[in-house]
Residue frames relative to the residue before (quaternion, step in Angstrom):
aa qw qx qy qz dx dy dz
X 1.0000 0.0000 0.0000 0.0000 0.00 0.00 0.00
X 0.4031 -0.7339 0.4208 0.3491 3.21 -0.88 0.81
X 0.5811 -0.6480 0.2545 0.4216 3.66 -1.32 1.44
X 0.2823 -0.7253 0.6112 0.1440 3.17 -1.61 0.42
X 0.2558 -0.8275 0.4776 0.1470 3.75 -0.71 1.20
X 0.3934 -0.6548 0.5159 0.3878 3.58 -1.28 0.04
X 0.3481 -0.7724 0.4765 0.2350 3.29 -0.45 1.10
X 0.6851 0.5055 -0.2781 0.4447 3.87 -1.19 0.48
X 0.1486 0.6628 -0.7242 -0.1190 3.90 -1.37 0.08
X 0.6185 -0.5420 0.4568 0.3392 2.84 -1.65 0.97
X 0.2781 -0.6980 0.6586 0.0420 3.68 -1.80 1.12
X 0.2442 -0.8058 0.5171 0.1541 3.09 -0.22 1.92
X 0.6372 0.5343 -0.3921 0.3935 4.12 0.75 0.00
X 0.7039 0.4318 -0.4284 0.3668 3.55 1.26 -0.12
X 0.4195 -0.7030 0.5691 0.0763 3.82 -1.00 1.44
X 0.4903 0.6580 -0.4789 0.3118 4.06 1.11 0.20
X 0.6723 -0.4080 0.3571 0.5041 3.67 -0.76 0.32
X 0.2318 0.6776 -0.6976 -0.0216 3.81 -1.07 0.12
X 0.4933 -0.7832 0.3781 -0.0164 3.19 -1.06 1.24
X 0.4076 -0.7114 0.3941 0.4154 3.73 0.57 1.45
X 0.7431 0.5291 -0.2809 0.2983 3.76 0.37 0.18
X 0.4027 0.5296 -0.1692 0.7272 2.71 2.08 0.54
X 0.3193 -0.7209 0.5294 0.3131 3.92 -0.23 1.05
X 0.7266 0.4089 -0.4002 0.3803 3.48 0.52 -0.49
X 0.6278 0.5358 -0.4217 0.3755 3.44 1.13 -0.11
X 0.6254 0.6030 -0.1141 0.4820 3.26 1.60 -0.73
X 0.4304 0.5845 -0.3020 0.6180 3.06 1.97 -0.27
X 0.6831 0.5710 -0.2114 0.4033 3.20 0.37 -1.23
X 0.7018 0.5042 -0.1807 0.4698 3.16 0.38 -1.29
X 0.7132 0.5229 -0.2024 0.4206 3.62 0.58 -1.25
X 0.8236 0.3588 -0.0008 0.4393 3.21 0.77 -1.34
X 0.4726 0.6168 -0.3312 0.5352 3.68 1.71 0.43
X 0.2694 0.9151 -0.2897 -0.0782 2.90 0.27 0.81
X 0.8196 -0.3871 0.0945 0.4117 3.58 -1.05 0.80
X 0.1836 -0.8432 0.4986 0.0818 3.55 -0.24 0.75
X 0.4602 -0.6426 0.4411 0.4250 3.95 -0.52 1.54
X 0.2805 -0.7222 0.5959 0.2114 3.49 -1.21 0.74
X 0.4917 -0.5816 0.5563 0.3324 4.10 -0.40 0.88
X 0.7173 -0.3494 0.5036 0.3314 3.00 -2.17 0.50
X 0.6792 -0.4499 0.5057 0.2839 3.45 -1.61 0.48
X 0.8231 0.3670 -0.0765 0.4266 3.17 0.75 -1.10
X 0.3184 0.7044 -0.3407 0.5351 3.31 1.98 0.45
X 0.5535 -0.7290 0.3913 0.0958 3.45 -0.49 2.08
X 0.5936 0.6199 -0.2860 0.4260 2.66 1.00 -1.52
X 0.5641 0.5594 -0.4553 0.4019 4.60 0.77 -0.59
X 0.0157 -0.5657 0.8207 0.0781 3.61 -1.16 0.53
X 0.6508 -0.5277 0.4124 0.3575 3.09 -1.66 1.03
X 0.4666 0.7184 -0.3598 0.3698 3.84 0.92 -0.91
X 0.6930 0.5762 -0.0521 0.4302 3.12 1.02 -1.71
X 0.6806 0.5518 -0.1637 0.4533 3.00 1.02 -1.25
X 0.7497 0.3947 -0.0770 0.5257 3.26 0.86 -1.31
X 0.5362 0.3687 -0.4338 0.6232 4.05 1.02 0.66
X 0.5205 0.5916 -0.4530 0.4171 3.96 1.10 -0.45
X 0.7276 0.3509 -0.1891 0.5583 3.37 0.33 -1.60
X 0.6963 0.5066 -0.4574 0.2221 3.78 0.04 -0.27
X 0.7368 0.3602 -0.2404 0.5192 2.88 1.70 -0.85
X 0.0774 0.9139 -0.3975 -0.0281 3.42 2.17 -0.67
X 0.7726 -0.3779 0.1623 0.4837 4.24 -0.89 -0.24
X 0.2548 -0.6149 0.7216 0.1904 3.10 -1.72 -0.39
X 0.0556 -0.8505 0.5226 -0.0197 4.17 -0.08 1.48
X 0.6163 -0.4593 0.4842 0.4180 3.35 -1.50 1.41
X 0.0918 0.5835 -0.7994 -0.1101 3.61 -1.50 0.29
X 0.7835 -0.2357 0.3019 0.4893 3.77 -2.19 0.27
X 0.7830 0.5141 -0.1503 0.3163 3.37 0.22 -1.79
X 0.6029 0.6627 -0.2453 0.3704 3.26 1.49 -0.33
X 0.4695 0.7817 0.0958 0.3991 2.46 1.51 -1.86
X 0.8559 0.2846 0.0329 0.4305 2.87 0.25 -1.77
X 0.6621 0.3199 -0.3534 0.5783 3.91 1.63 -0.04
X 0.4888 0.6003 -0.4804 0.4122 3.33 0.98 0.21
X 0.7910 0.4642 -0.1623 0.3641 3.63 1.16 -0.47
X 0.5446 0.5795 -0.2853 0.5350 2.69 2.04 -0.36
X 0.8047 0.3411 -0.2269 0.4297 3.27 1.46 -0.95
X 0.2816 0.6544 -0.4862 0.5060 3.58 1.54 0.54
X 0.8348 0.1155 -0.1299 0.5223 4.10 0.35 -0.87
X 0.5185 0.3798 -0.6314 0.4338 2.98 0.76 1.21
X 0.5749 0.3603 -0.4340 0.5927 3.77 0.54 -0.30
X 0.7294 0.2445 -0.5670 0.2946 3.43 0.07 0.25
X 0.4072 0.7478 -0.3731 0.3686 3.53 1.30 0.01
X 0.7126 0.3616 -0.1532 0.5813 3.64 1.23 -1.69
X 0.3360 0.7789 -0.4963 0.1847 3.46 0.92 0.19
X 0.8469 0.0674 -0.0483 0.5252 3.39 1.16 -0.92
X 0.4276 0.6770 -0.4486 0.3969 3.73 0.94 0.80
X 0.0621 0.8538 -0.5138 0.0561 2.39 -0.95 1.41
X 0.3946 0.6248 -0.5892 0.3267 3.04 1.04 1.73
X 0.6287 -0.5704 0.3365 0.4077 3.32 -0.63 -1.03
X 0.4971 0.5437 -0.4899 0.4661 3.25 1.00 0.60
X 0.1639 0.6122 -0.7422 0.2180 4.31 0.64 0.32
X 0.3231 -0.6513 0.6710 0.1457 3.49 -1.87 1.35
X 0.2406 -0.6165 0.7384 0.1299 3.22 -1.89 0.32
X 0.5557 -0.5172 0.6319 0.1565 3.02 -2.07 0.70
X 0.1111 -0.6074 0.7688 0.1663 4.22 -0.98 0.97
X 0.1095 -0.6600 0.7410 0.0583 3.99 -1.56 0.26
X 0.1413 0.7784 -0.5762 0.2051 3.39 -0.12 2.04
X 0.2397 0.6819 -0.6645 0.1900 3.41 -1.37 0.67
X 0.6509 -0.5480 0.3230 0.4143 3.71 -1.40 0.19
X 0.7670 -0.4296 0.2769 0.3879 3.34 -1.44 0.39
X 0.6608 0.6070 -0.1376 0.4196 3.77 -0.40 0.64
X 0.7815 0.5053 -0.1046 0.3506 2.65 1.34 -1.43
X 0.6964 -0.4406 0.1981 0.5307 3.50 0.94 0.48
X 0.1841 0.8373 -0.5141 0.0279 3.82 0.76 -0.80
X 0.8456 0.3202 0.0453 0.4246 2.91 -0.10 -2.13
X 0.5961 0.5539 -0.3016 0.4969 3.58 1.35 -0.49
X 0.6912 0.3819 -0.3062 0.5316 3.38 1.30 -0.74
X 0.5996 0.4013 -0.4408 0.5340 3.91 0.73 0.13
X 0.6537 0.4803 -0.4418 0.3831 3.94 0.53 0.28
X 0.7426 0.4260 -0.3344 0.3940 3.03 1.69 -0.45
X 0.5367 0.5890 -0.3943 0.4578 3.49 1.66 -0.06
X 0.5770 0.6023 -0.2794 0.4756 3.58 1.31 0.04
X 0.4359 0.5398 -0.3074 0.6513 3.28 1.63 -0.72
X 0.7731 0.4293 -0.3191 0.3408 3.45 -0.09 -1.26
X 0.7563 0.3695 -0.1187 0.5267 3.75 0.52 -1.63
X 0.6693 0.3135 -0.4639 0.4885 3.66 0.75 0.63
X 0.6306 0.4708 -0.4760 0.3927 3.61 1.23 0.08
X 0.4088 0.6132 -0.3914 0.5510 3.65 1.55 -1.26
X 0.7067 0.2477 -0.4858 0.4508 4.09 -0.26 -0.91
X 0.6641 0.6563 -0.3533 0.0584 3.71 0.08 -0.72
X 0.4715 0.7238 -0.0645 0.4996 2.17 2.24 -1.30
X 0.7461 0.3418 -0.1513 0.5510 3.53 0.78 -1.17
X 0.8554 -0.0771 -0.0877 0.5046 3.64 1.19 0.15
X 0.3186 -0.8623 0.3860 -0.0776 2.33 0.11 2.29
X 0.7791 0.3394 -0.2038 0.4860 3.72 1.14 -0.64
X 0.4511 0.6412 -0.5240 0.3328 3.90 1.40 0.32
X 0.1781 -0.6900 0.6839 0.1564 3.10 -1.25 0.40
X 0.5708 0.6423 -0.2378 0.4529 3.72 1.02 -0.47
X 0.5990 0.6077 -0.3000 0.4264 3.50 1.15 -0.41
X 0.3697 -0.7743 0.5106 -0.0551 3.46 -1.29 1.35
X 0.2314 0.8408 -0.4584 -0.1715 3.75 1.25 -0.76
X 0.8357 0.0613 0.0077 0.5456 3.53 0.30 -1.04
X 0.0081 0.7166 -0.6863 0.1245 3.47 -1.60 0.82
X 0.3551 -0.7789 0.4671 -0.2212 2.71 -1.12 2.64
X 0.2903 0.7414 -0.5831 0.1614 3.48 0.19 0.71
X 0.2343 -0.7434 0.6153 0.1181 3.57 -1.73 0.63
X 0.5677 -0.6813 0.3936 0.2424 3.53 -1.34 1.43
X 0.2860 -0.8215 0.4395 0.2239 3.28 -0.55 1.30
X 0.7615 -0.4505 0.3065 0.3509 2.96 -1.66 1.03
X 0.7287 0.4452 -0.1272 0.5045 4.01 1.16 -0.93
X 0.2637 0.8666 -0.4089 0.1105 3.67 1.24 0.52
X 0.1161 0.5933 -0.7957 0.0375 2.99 -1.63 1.14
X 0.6818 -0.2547 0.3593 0.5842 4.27 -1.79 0.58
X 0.8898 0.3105 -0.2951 0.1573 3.63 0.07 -1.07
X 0.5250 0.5122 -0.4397 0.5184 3.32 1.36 -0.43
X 0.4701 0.7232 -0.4168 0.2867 3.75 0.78 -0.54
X 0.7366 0.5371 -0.0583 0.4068 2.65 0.73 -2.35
X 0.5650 0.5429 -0.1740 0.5965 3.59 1.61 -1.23
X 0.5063 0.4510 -0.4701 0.5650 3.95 0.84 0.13
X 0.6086 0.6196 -0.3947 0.2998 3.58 0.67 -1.21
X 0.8346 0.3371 -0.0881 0.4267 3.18 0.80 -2.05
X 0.5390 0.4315 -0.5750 0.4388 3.78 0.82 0.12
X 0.5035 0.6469 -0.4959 0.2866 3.64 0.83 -0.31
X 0.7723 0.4800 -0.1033 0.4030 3.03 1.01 -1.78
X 0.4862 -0.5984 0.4916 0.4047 3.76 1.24 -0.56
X 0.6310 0.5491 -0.4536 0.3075 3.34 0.91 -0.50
X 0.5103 -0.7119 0.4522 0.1682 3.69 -1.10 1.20
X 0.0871 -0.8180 0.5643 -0.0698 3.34 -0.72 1.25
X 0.3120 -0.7919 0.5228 0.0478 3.76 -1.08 0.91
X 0.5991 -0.6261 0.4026 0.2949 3.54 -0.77 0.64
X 0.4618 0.4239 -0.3698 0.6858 4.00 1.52 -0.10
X 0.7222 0.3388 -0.5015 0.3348 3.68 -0.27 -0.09
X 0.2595 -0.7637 0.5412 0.2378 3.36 -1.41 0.97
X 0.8189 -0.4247 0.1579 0.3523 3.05 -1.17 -0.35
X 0.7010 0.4133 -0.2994 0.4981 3.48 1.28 -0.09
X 0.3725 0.6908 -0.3962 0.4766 3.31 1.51 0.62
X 0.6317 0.4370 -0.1161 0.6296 3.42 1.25 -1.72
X 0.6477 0.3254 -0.5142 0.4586 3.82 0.01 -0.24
X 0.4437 0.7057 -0.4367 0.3381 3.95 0.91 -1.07
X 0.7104 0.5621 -0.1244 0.4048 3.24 0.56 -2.03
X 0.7575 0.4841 -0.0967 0.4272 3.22 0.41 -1.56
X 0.6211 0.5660 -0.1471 0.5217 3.58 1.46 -0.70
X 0.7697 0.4003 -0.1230 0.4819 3.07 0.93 -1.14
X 0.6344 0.4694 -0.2911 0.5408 3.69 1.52 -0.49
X 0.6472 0.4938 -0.3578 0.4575 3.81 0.97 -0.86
X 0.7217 0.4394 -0.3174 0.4305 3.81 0.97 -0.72
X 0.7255 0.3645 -0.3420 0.4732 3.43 1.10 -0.09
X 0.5924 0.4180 -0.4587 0.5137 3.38 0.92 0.25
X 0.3303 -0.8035 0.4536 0.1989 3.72 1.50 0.25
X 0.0699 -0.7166 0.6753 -0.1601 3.17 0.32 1.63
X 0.1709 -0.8027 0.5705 0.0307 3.16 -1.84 0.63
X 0.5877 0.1201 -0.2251 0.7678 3.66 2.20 0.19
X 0.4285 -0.6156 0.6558 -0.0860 2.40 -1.88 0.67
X 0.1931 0.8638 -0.4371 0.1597 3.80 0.70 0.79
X 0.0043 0.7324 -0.6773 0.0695 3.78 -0.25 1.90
X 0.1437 -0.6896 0.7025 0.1015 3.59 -1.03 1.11
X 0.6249 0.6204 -0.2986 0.3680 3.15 -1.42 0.45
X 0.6532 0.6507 -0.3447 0.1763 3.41 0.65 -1.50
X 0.5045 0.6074 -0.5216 0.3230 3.81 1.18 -0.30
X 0.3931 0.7601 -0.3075 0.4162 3.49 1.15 -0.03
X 0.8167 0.1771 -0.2911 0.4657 3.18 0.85 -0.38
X 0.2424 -0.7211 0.6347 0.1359 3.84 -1.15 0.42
X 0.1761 -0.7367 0.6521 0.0329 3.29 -0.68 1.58
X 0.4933 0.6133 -0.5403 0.2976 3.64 0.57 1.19
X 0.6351 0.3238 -0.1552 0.6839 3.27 2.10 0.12
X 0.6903 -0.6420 0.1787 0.2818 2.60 -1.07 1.79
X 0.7231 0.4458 -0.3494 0.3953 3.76 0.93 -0.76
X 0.4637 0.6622 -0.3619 0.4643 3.59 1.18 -0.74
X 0.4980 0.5209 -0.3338 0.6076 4.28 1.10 -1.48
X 0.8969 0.1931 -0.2612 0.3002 3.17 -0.67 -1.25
X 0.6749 0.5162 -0.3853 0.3601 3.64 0.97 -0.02
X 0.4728 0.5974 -0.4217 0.4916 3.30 1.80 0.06
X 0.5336 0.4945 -0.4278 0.5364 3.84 0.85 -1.46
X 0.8609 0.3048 -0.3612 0.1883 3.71 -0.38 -0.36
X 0.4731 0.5627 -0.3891 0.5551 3.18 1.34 0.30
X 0.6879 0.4954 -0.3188 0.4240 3.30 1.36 -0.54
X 0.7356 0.5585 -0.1597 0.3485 3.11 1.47 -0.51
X 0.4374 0.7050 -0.2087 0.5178 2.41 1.98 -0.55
X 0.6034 0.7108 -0.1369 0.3345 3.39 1.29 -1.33
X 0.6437 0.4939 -0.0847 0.5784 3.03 1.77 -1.80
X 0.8365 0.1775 -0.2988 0.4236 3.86 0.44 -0.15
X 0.4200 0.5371 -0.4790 0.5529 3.62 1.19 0.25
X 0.0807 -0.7319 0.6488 0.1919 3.63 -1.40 0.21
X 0.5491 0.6585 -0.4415 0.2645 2.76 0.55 0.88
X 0.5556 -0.6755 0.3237 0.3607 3.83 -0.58 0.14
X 0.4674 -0.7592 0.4505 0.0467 3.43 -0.73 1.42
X 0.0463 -0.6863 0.7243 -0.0469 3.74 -0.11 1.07
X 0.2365 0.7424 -0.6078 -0.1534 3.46 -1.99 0.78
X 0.5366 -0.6776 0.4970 0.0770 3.53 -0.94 0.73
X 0.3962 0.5731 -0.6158 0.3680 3.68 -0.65 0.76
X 0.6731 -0.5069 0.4973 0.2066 2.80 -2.36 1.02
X 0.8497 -0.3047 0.0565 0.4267 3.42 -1.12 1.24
X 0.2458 -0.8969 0.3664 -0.0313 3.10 0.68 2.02
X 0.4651 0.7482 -0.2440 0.4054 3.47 1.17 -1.10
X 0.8638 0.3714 0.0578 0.3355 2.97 0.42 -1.96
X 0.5498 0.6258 -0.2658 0.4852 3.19 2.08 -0.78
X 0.5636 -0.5889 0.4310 0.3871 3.64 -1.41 0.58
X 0.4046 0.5504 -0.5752 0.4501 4.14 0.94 0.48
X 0.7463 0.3301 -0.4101 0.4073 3.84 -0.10 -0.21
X 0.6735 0.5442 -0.3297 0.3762 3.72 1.18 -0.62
X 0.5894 0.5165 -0.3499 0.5133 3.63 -1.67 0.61
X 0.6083 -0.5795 0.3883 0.3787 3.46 -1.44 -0.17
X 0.7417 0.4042 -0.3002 0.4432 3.18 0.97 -0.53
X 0.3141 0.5802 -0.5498 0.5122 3.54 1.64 0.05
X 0.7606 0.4517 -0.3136 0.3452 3.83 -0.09 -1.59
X 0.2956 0.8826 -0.2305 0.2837 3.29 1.10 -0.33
X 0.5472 0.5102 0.1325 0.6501 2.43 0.37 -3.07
X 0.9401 0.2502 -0.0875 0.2141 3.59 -0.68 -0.87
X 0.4139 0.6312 -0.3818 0.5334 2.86 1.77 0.65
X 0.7837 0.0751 -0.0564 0.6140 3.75 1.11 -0.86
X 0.6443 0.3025 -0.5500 0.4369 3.67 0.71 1.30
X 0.3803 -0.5857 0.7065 0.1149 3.46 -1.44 1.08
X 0.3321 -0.7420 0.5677 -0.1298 3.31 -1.30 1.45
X 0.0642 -0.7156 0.6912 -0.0785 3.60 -0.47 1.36
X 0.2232 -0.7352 0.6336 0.0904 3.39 -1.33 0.87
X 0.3257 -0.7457 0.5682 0.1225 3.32 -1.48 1.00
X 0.2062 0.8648 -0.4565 0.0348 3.51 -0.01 0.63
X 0.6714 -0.4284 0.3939 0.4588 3.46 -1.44 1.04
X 0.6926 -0.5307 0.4456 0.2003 4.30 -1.62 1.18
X 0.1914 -0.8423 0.4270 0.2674 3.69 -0.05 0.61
X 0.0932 -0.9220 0.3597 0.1092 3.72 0.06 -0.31
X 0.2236 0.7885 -0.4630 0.3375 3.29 1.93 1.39
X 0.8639 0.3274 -0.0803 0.3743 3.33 0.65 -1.27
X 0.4945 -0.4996 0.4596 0.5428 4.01 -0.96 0.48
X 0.6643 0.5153 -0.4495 0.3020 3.96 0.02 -0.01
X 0.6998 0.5164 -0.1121 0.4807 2.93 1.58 -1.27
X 0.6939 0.4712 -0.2737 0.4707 3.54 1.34 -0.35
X 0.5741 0.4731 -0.4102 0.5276 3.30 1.43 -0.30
X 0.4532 0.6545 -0.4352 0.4204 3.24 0.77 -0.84
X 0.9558 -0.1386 -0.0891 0.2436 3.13 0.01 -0.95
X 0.0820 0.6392 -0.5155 0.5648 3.08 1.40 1.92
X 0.7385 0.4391 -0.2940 0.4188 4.04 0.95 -0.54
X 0.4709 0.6093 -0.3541 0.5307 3.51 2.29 -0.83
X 0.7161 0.3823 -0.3029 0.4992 4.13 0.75 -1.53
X 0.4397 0.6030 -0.5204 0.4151 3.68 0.77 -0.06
X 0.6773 0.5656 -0.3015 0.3613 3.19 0.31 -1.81
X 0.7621 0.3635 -0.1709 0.5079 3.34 0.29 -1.61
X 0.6375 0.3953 -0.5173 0.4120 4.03 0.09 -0.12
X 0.5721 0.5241 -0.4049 0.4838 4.04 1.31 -1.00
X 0.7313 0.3977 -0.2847 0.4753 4.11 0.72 0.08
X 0.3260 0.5678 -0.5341 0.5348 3.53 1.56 0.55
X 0.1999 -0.6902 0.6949 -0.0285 3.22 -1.57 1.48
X 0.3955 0.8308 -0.2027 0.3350 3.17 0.95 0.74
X 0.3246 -0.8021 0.3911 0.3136 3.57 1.15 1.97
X 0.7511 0.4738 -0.2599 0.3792 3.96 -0.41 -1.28
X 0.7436 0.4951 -0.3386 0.2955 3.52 0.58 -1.44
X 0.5178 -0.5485 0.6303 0.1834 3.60 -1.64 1.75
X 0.3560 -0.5837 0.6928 0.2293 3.57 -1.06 1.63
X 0.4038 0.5435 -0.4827 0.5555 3.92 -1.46 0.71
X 0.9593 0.2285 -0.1121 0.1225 2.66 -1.38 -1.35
X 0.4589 0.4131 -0.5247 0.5861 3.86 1.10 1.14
X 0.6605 0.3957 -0.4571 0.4452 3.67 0.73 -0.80
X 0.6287 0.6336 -0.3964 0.2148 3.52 0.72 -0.76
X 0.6497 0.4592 -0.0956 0.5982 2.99 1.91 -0.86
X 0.1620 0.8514 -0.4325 0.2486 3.27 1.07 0.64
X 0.5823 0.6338 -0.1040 0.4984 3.36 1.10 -0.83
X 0.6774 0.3299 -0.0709 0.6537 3.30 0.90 -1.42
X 0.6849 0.5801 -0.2514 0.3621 3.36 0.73 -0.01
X 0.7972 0.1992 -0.1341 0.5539 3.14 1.48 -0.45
X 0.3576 0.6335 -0.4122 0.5486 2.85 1.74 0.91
X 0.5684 0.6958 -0.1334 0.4183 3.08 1.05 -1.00
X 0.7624 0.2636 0.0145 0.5908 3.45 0.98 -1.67
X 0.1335 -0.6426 0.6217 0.4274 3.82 0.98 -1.26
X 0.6325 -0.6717 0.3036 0.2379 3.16 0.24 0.94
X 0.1457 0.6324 -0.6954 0.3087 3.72 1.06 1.90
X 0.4196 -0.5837 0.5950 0.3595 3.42 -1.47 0.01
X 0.4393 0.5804 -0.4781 0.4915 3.48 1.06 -0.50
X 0.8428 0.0863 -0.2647 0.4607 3.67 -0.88 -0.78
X 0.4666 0.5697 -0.4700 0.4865 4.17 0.77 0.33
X 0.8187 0.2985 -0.2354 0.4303 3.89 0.89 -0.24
X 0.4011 0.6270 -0.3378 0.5761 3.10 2.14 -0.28
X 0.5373 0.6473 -0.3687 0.3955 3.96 1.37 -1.48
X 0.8021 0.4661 -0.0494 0.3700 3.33 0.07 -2.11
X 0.7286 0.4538 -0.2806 0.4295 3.78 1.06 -0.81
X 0.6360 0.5586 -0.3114 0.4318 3.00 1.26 -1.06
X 0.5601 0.4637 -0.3865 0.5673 4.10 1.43 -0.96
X 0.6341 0.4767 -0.4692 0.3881 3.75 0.03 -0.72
X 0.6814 0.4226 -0.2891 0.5230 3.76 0.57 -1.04
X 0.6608 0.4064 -0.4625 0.4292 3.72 0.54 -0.46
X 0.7775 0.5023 -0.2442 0.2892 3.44 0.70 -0.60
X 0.5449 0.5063 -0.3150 0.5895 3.09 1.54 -0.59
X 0.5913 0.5028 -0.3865 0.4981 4.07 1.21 0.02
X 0.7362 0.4502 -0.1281 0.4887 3.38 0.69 -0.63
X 0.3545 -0.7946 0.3881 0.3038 3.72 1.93 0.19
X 0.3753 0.7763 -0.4441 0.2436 3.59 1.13 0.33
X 0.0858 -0.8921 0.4188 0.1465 3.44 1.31 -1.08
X 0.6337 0.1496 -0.2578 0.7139 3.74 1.12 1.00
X 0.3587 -0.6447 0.6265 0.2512 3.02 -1.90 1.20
X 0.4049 -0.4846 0.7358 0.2447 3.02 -2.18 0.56
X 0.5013 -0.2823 0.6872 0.4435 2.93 -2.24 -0.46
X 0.4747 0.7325 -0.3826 0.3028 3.77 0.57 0.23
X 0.6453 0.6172 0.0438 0.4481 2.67 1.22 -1.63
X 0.7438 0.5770 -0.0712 0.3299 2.70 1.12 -1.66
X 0.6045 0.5832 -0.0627 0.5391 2.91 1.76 -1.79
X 0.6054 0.4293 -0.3064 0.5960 3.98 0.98 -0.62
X 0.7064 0.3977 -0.4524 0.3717 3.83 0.04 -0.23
X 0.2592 -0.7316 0.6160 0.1350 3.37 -0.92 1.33
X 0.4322 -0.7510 0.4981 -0.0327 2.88 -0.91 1.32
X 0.7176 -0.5499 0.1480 0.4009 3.88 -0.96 0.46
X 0.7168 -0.3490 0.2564 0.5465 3.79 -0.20 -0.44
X 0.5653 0.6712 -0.1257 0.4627 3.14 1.13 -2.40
X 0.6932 0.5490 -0.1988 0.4225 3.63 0.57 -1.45
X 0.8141 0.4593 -0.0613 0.3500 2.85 0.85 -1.51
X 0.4850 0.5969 -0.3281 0.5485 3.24 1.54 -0.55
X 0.7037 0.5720 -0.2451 0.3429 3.64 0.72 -1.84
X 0.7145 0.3983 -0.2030 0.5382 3.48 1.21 -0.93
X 0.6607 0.3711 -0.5553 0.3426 3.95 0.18 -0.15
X 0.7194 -0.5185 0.3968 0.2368 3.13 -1.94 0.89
X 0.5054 -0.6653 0.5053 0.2158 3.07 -0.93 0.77
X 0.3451 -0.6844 0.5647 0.3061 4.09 -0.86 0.52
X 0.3414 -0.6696 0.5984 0.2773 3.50 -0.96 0.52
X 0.5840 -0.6654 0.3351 0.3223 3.59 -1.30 0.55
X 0.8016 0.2287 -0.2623 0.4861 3.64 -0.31 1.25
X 0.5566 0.5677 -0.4136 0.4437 2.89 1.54 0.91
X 0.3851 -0.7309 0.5033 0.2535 3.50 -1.17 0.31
């Protein structure tokens, strides 16, 4: 076939939204990289400054993190040399909130620096690609997620095994090595389009060599694993769950007393008494049920209230005034005892 480029380079001066589903947004994203933040007490902060820190502010290792990074380290060393067509993939499921998609941006961060590292002069190089199953799925709109990723230009006469062609033929020469589909509880292979939109992810699987990571709300449980072509899928992906921080046991409370640590040691914040989030650690994950999602939504949202209010340290004040997601909110209101009003 005749070759097919990716059209576009990433522009390291434009500051508009680009979308991790887009290589240049994903470019972007990967390759920005984390600038030491000065002391609090470092002149050099304008409040301006201050307030784009905390908005965009860290991103801490949790258990769950951890723990698919390792699964998917020995699987890519596993698909390293197979060359049939059964090479396995990793699914990353848990409830909404729970970090999912935050943990596949940082394994992208990671495996597109690690490739850089090992090839420092390519320009030609592709490592990871990050598309998400659209809400309207069929193989072809799928396959058509692939190429708007890639830039590569597609026409309304091309069918669908034209676009997988394309899409195949650009990801192996740019020598991709993941494969990241968020979303995928979305599909239901108990209808006929849901089947055929699984076979192409599966197929997809079989001429990429590279390793396939997916992502969807309480994946297990969703109609994508069910059926034959569910059993499929779930014959050669292994499944890590993401789940909201428990806080029963002395393992489990340090545990996460060491996560609010993390995030209070990244408070830029001149006034604010190191301590006094872990102290509130408790109230903290009461607060959130322990998602990191609405636990980093907690802590920015007080940093920004305080740095508005010239106070320059959170309270339990602070804390208490940020409204907080639905989910959150539901988890935290008080139950009614029976026979009360």
């Amino acid at each position: 076939m005749a070759a097919v480029t990716v059209l576009g380079t990433p522009d390291e001066d434009d500051d508009f939204f680009q979308p991790i589903t887009t290589w240049q947004g994903l470019h972007a994203f990967v390759s920005t990289p984390r600038p030491e933040a000065p002391p609090a007490d470092d002149p050099s902060w304008s409040l301006p400054a201050l307030q784009d820190y905390h908005s965009r502010f860290v991103v801490v290792t949790t258990p769950v993190m951890r723990e698919v990074s390792l699964q998917l380290r020995r699987l890519t060393l596993l698909n390293k040399r197979q060359q049939g067509t059964a090479r396995r993939g990793l699914i990353v499921s848990g409830p909404p909130g729970a970090g999912k998609s935050t943990i596949l941006m940082e394994l992208a961060r990671v495996a597109h620096l690690a490739d850089q590292r090992r090839h420092p002069n390519a320009t030609d190089r592709l490592p990871v690609a990050y598309v998400m199953v659209p809400p309207s799925y069929t193989p072809k709109n799928l396959v058509a997620e692939f190429a708007r990723f890639l830039g590569v230009p597609i026409h309304k006469r091309m069918n669908q095994a034209q676009i997988t062609d394309a899409v195949c033929h650009v990801l192996c020469q740019r020598r991709t090595q993941l494969v990241f589909v968020d979303d995928v509880h979305l599909l239901n292979t108990r209808f006929r389009t849901g089947a055929e939109t699984s076979d192409q992810i599966k197929h997809l699987a079989e001429r990429i060599p590279a390793t396939f990571v997916l992502a969807g709300v309480d994946v297990e449980t969703s109609p994508l694993l069910a059926g034959v072509r569910g059993e499929q899928l779930a014959a050669r992906f292994k499944l890590v769950r993401a789940t909201p921080l428990p806080y029963g046991t002395a393992a489990e409370q340090e545990a996460w007393r060491q996560l609010v640590r993390d995030l209070e040691t990244a408070l830029r914040l001149r006034a604010h008494r190191p301590g006094t989030l872990v102290r509130l650690a408790g109230y903290l994950q009461r607060r959130t049920g322990g998602v990191m999602a609405s636990l980093s939504q907690l802590v920015r949202e007080a940093a920004l209230a305080c740095l508005e209010d010239g106070s320059h340290a959170i309270s339990r004040k602070h804390l208490a005034e940020v409204r907080l997601d639905v989910r959150a909110t539901r988890a935290m209101r008080p139950t009614r005892k029976p026979g009360s009003r």
